[in-house]
PATORPA-318573 format. One record per residue (C-alpha): residue number from 1; x, y, z. Coordinates in Angstrom, 3 decimals. Layout:
# PATORPA-318573
<rec><pakol>NUM</pakol><c1>X</c1><c2>Y</c2><c3>Z</c3></rec>
...
# end
This chain:
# PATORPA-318573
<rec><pakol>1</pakol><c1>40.798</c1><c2>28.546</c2><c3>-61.848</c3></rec>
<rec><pakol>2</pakol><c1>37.279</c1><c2>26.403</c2><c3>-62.101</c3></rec>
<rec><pakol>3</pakol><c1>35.355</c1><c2>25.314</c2><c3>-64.506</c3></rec>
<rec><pakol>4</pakol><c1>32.608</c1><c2>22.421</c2><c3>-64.860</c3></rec>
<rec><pakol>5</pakol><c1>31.715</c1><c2>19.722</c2><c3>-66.709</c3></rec>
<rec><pakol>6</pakol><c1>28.333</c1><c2>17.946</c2><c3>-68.694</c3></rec>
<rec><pakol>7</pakol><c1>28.282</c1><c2>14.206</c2><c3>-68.549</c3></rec>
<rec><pakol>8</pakol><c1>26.126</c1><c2>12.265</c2><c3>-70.991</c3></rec>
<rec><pakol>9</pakol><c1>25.784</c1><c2>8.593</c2><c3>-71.080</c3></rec>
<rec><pakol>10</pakol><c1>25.084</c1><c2>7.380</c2><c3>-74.762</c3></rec>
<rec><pakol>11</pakol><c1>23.643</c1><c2>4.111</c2><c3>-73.878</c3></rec>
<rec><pakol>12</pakol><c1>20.763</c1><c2>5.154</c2><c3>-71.308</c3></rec>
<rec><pakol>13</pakol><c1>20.339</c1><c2>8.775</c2><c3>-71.539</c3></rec>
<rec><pakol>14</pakol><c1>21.594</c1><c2>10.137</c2><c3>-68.365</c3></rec>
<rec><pakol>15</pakol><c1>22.780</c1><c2>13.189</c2><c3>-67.793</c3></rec>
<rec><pakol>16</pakol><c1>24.143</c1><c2>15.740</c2><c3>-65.706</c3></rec>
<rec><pakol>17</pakol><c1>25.200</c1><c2>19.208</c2><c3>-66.268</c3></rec>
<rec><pakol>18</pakol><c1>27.468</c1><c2>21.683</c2><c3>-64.608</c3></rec>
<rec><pakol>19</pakol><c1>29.659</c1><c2>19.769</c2><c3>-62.703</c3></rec>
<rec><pakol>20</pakol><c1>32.094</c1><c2>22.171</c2><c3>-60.679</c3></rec>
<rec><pakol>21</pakol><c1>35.917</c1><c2>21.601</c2><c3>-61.215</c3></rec>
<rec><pakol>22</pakol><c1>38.454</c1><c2>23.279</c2><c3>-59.617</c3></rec>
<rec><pakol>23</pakol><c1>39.603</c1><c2>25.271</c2><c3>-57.165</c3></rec>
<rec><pakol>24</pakol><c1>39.102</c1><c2>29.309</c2><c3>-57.909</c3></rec>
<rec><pakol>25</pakol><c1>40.991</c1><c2>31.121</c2><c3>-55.788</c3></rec>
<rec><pakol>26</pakol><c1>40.310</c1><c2>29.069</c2><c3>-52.808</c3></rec>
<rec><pakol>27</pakol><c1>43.365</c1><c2>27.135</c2><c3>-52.285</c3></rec>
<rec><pakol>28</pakol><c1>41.680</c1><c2>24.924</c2><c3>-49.302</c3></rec>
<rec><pakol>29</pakol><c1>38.973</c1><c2>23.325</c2><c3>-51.865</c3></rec>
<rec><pakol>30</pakol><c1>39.851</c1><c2>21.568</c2><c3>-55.244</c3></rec>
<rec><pakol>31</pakol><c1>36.850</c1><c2>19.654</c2><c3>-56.608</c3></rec>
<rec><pakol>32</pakol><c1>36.462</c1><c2>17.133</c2><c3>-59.146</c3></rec>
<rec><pakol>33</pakol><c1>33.885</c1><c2>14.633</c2><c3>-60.359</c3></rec>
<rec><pakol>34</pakol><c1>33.292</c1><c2>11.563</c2><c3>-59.091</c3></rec>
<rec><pakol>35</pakol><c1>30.340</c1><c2>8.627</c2><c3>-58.606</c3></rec>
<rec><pakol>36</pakol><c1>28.380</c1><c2>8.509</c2><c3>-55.729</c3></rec>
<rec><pakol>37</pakol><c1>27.565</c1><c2>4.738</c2><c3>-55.435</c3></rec>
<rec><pakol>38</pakol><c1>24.734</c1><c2>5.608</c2><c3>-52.844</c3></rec>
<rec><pakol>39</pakol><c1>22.647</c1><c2>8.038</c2><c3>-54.430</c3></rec>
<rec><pakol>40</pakol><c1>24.261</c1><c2>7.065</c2><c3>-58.066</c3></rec>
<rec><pakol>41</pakol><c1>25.154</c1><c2>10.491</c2><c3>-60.072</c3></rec>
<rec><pakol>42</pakol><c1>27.919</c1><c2>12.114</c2><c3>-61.185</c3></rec>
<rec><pakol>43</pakol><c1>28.788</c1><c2>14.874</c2><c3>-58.290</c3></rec>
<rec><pakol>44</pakol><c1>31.556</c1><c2>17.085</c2><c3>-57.262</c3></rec>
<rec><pakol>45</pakol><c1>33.807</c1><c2>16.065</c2><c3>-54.826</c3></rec>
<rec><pakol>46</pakol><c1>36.035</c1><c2>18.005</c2><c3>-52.533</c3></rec>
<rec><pakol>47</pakol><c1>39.647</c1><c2>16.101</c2><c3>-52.870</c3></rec>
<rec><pakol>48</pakol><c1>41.571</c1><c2>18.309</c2><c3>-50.600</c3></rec>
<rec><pakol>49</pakol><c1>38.988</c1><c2>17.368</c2><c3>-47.513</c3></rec>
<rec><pakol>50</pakol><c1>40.183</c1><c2>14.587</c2><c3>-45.152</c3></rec>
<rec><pakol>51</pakol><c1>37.001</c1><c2>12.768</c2><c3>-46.646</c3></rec>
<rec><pakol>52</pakol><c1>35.642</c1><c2>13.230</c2><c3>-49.896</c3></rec>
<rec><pakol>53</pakol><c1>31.785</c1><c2>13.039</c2><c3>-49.301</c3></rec>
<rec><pakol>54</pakol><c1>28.980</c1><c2>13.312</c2><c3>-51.704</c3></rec>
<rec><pakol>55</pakol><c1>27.422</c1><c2>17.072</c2><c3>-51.904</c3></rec>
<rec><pakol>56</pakol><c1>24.083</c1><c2>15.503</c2><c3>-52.640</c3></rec>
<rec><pakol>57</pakol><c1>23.628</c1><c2>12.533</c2><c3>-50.156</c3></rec>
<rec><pakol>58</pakol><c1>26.515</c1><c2>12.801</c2><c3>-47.988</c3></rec>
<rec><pakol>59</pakol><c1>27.714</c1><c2>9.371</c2><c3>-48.225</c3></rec>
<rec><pakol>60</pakol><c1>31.442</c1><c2>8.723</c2><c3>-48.747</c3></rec>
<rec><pakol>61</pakol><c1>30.990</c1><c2>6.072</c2><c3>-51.073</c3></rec>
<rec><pakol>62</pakol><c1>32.422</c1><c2>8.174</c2><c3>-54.089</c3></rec>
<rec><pakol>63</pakol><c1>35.315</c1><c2>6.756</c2><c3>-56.173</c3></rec>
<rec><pakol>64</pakol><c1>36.500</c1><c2>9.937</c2><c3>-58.422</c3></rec>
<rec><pakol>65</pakol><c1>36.486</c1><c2>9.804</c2><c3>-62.173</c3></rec>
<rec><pakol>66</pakol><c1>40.339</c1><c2>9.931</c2><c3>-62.155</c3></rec>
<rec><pakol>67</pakol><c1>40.477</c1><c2>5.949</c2><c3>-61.006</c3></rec>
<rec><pakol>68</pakol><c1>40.987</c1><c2>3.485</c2><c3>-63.254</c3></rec>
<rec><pakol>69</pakol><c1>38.160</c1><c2>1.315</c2><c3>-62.311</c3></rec>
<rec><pakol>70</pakol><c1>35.997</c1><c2>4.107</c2><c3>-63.954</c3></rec>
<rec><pakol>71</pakol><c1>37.343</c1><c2>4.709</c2><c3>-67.236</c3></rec>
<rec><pakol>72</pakol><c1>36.872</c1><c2>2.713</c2><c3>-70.348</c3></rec>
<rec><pakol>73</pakol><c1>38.262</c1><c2>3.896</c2><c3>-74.033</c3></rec>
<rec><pakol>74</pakol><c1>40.653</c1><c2>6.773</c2><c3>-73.096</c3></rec>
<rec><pakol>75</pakol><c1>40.091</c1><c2>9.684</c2><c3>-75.158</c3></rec>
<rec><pakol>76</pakol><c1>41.978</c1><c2>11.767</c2><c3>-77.570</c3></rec>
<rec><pakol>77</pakol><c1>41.518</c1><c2>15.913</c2><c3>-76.025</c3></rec>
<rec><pakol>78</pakol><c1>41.760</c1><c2>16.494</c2><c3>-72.668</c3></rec>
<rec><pakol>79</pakol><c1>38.986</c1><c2>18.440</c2><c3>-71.174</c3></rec>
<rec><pakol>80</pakol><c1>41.539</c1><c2>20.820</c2><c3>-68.826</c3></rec>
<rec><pakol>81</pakol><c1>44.974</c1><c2>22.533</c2><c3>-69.110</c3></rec>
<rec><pakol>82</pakol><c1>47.461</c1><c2>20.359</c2><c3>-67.375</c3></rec>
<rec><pakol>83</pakol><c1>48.287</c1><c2>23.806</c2><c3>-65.222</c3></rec>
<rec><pakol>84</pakol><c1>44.713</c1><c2>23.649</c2><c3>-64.005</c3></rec>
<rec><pakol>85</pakol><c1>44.819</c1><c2>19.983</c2><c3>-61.782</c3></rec>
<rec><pakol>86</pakol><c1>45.882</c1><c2>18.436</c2><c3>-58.276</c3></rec>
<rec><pakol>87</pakol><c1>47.947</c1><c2>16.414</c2><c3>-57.231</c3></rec>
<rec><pakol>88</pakol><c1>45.264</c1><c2>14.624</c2><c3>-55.725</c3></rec>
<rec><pakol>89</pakol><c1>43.327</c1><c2>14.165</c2><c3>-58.593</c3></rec>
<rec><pakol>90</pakol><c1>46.455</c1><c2>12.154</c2><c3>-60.429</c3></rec>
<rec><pakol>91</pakol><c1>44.506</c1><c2>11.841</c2><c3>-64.132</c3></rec>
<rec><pakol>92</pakol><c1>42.905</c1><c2>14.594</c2><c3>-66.031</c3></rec>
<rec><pakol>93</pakol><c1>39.433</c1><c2>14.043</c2><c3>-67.753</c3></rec>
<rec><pakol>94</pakol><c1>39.380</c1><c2>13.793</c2><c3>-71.324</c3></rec>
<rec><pakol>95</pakol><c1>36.729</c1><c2>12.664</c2><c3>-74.221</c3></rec>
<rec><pakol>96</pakol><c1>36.866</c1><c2>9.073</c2><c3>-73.596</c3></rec>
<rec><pakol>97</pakol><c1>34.263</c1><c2>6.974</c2><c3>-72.095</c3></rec>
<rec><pakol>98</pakol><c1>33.836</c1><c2>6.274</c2><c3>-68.560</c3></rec>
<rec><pakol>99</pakol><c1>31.508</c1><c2>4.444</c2><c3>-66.183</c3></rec>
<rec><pakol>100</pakol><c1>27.827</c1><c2>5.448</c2><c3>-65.711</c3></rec>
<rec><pakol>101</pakol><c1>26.205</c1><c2>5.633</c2><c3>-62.282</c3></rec>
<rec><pakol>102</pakol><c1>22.892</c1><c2>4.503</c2><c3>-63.659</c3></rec>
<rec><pakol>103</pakol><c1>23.604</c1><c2>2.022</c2><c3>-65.816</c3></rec>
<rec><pakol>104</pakol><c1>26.890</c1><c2>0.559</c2><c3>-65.120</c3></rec>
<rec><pakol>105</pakol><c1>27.847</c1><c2>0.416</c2><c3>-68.666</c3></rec>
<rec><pakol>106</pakol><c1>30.910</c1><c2>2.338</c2><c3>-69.717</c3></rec>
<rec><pakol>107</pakol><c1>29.143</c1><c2>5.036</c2><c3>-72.070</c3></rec>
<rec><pakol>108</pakol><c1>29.939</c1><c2>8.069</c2><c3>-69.505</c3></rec>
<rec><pakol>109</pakol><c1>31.312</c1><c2>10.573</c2><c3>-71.740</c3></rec>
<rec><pakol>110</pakol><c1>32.210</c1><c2>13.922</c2><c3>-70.260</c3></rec>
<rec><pakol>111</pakol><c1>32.533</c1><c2>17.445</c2><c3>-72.024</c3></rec>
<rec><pakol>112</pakol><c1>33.650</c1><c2>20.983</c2><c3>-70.930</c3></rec>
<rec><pakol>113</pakol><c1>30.070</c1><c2>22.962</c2><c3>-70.107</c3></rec>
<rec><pakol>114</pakol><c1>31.772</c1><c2>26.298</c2><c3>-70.793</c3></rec>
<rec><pakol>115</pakol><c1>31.720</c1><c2>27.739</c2><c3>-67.504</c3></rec>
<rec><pakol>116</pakol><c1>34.906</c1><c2>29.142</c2><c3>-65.702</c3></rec>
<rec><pakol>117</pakol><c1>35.192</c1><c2>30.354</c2><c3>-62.479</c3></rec>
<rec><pakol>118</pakol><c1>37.512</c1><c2>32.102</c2><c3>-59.839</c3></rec>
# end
């Protein structure tokens, strides 16, 4: 199962929308968002490749949205059934605020963009 998210930065505006997450039926391929500290956005990564490369730039200079380093005020819904992660990933997403690739500031919010896919 796959779905995507929006993110939305409430201190400088940026956004992205339709970030793919998951896997589908495609058990080689699980992606998830991350920051790509090269071309700075929020982009899908592949976790289940030997290395997790931006699908805009190709750099490998992503750190996924599940790391600590990323996340500020956790949040209180999480944006995913538990049944619907990695193990790779090792946090969910939820409503809470995380770290912005333009601005650096931790007002990053992510929410579910109501797309699923298999």
């Amino acid at each position: 199962m796959g779905g995507a998210v929006d993110a939305q930065c409430e201190i400088c505006g940026y956004e992205r929308r339709s970030v793919t997450v998951g896997c589908g039926f495609d058990p080689n391929h699980f992606w998830w968002p991350a920051l790509c500290r090269v071309c700075r956005e929020v982009v899908a990564v592949d976790v289940r490749a030997a290395a997790g490369v931006c699908e805009q730039c190709g750099s490998s200079d992503v750190v996924l949205y599940s790391d600590a380093s990323l996340r500020g005020e956790p949040g209180k819904r999480r944006l995913f059934p538990e049944w619907t992660l990695d193990a790779a990933v090792a946090a969910d997403l939820d409503d809470g605020s995380y770290l912005c690739p333009v601005c650096e500031k931790l007002g990053l919010r992510f929410g579910d963009a109501g797309l699923l896919w298999d």
